[in-house]
C-alpha positions in Angstrom: 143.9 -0.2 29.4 144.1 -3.9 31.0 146.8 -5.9 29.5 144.8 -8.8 27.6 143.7 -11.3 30.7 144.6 -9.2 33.6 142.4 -8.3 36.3 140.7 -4.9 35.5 140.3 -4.2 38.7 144.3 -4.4 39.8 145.7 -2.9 36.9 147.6 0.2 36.1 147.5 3.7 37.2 144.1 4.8 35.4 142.7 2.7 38.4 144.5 5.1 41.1 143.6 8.1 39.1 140.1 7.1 38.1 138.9 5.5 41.5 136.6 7.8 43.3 136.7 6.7 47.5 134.3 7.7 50.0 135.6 8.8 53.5 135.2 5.5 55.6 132.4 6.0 57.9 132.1 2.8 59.9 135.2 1.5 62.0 135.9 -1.0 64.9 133.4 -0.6 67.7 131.0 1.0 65.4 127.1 -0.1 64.7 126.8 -2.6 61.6 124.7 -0.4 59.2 121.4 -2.5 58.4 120.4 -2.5 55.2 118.4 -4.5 52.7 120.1 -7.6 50.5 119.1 -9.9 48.1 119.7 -13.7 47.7 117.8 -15.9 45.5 115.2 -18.0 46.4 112.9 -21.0 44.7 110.6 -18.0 44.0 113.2 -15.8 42.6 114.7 -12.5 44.6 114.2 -12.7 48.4 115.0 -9.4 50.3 117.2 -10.2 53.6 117.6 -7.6 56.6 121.0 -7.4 57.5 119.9 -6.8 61.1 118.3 -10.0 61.1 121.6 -11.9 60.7 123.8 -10.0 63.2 121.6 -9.0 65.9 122.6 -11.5 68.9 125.2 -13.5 66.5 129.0 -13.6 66.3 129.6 -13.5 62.1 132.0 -12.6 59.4 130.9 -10.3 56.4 133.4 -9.9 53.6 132.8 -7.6 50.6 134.0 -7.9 46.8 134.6 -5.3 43.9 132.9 -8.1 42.1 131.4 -11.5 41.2 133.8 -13.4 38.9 136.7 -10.6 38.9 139.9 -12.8 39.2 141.2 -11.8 42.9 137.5 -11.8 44.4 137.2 -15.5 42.5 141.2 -16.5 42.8 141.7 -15.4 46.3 139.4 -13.9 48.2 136.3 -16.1 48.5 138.4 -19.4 48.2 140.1 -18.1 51.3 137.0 -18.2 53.5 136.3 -21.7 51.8 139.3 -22.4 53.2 139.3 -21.1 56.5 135.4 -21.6 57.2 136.0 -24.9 60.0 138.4 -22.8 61.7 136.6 -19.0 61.8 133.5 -21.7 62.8 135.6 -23.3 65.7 136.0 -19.4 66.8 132.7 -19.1 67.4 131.3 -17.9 63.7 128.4 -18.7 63.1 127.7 -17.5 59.5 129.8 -15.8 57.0 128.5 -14.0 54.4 129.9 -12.7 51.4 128.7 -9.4 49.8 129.0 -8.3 46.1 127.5 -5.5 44.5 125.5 -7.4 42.3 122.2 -8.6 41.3 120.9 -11.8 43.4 121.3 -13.6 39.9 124.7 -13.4 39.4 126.1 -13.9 43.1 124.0 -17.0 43.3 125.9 -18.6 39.8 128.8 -17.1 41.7 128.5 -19.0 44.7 127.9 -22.2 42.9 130.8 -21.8 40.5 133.5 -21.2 43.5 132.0 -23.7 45.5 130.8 -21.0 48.4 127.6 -22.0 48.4 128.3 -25.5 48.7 130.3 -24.5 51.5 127.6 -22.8 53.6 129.0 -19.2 52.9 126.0 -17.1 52.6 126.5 -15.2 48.8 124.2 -11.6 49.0 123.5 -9.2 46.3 123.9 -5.5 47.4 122.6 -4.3 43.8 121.9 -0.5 44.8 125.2 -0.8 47.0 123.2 0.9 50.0 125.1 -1.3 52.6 128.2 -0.3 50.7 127.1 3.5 50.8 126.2 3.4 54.3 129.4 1.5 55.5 131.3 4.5 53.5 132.9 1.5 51.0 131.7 2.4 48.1 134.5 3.5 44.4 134.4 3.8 41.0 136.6 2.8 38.6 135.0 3.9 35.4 137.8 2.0 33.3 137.1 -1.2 34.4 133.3 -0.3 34.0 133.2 -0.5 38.1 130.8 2.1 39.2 129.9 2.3 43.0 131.4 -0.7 44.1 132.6 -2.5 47.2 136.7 -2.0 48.4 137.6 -5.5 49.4 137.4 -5.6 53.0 136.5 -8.4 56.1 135.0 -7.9 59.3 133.6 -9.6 62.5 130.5 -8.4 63.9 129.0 -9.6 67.3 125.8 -8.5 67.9 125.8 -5.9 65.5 129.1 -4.3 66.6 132.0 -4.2 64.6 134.7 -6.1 66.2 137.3 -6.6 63.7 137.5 -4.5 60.1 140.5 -4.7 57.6 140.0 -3.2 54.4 142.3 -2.9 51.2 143.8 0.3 49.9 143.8 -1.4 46.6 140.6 -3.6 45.3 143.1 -5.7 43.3 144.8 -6.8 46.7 143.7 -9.5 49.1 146.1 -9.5 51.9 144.7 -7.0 54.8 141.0 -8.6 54.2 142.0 -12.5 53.8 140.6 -14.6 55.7 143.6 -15.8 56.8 144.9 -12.3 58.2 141.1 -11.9 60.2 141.5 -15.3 61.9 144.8 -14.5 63.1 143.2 -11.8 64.5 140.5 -13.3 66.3 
């Protein structure tokens, strides 16, 4: 159990005996999976191809356990608020943060952390299929976390994979900062 406050996702040894990881099946020069998404639009959920934002752009794509857990809210997308000028000054020309989650939930998410404001581009992988087919996907029944996405950053160009760090822990944001992927670049 979570101490009161902590992060459910970075706590204790139930996680590392509970979490159920999928073999990776995407790596660096590897095909970006397409897949469906979901942001919301004035009309309510609007499906997004994946495809359609990669093919023939340079972009970053960074993936969360969850909207509002403490390191995706703390750390992780505050990072790429951060960094944004600089990845764009690299030649970026979108990042877009995915969360398994409804298209409900990552919008209030983007508003509340300020992404959305900042032009990052908050999608809703609610059947994790893009998770699934990138080979991303745990569980961590104790935390009530049940096919979701390990933390991880990449940078696609033109639908190949140039850069991918991911996190052995979900709890951890070091390998998949922003910071650690521009210094890569």
């Amino acid at each position: 159990m979570a101490p009161t406050g902590a992060d459910p996702i970075s706590t204790g040894d139930a996680m590392a005996t509970d979490r159920q990881e999928t073999t990776m099946t995407i790596s660096t020069g590897d095909k970006l999976p397409d897949a469906t998404l979901l942001k919301l639009g004035a009309d309510g959920p609007e499906q997004v191809r994946l495809s359609d934002l990669s093919a023939g752009r340079k972009i970053v794509i960074f993936g969360v356990p969850g909207a509002y857990t403490g390191v995706c809210t703390n750390a992780h997308v505050p990072g790429f608020i951060k960094a944004k000028h600089q990845l764009m000054e690299k030649g970026v020309q979108e990042i877009i943060c995915v969360a398994v989650n409804d298209p409900f939930v990552v919008q209030a998410w983007g508003e509340s952390t300020g992404a959305a404001d900042a032009g990052i581009t908050m999608l809703g992988d609610a059947s994790a299929e893009f998770t699934k087919a990138m080979g991303m996907a745990f569980s961590a029944p104790p935390a009530g976390f049940y096919d979701r996405s390990k933390r991880y950053a990449m940078l696609v160009e033109n639908d190949e994979i140039k850069i991918l760090n991911t996190e052995d822990n979900p709890g951890m944001c070091d390998a998949s900062a922003a910071e650690t992927l521009l210094g890569q670049m």
